[in-house]
N, C-alpha and C positions, 0 to 999 in steps of 0.2 A: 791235483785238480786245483784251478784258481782258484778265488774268491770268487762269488758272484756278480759281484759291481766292481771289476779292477779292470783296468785298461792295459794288460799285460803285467802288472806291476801290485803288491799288496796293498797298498792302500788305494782306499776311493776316488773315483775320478772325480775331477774337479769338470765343470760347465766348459762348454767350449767355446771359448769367441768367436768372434761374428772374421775376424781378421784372418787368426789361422784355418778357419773352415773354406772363406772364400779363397787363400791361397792355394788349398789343397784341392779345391776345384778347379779353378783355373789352370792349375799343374796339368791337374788328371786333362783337362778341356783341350790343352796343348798335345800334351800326347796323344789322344786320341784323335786328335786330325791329320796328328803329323802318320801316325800309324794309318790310318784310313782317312784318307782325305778326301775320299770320296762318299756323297750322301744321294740316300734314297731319293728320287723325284714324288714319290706317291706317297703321303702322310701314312698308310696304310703297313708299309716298307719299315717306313723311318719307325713307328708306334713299333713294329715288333721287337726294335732294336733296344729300342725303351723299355718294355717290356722283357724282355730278357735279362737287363740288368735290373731290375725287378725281382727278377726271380732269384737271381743270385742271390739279393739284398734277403728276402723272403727265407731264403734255403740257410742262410748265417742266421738269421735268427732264430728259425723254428732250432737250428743244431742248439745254437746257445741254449735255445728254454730246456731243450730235450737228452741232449748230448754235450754236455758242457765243455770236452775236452775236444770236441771237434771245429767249435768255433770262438771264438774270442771276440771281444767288443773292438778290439782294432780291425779285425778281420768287418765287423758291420759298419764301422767308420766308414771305412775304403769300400766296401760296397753301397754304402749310402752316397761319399764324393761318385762313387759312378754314375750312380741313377741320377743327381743333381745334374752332371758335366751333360749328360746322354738327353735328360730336358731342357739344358739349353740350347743344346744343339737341333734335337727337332723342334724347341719353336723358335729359334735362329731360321730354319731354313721353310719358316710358315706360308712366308709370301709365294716364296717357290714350286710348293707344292701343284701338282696337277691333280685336282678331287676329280674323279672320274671313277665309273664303273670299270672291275675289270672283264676281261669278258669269260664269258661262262658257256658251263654243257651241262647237258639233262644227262642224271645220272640212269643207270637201267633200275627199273625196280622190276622184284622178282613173283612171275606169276606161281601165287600157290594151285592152280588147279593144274597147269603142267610142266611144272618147275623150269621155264623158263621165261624171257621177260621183254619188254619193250620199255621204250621210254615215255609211255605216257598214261595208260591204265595198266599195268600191268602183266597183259597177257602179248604173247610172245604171237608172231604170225601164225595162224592155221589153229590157234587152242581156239576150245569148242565155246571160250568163255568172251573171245574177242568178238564186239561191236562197234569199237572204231574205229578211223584211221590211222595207220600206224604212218604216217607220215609226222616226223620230228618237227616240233614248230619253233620256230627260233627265236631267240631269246633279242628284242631289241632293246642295243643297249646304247643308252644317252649320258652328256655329258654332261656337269654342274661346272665347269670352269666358269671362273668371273672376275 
């Protein structure tokens, strides 16, 4: 098992400049465009992406506090260089974004008096519990582009 503060290595890591950290971002930034060069048009897309390497980030940590031998602090380095490279790029591509609703459906919900459902109070055609229209209303949906 490591040490607990070593960066692969028995003795303590030392601070990491400002120079090799942005190197190793801009690396990571390279490669990831050249790999996908293609980005989400909807901020909504692009955030998950971000959020994924998040998670990764997140998943190397929580091992290191909890499982020490399953993650290492180089292993969070490089998952940190991702989630930096993955924020510049979605707010690289801010201007671009299309903010818009996506569009949507009414899920069924389920009638408890005769177990089955509609989409808007609950009861299903012909339940003894239905009083309104079972005509589905639709969802208008507008745009914030600017």
């Amino acid at each position: 098992m490591e040490p607990p503060n070593s960066l692969d290595t028995p003795t303590a890591p030392t601070p990491l400049s400002a120079a090799p950290l942005f190197s190793a971002v801009l690396a990571e930034l390279d490669r990831a465009r050249t790999k996908f060069p293609q980005w989400p048009d909807d901020p909504l897309h692009a955030l998950a992406i971000l959020q994924e390497e998040v998670g990764e980030l997140q998943k190397a940590v929580l091992q290191r506090c909890y499982e020490c031998d399953k993650a290492s602090l180089t292993d969070i380095h490089n998952e940190g260089v991702q989630v930096i490279a993955m924020g510049i790029r979605f707010m690289d591509s801010l201007m671009e974004y299309q903010f818009r609703r996506s569009d949507q459906h009414r899920q069924r919900i389920p009638c408890a008096a005769c177990d089955r459902g509609d989409f808007q109070l609950g009861h299903a055609d012909g339940c003894a519990e239905n009083v309104s229209d079972q005509a589905t209303a639709s969802v208008e949906l507008d745009s914030c582009d600017r």
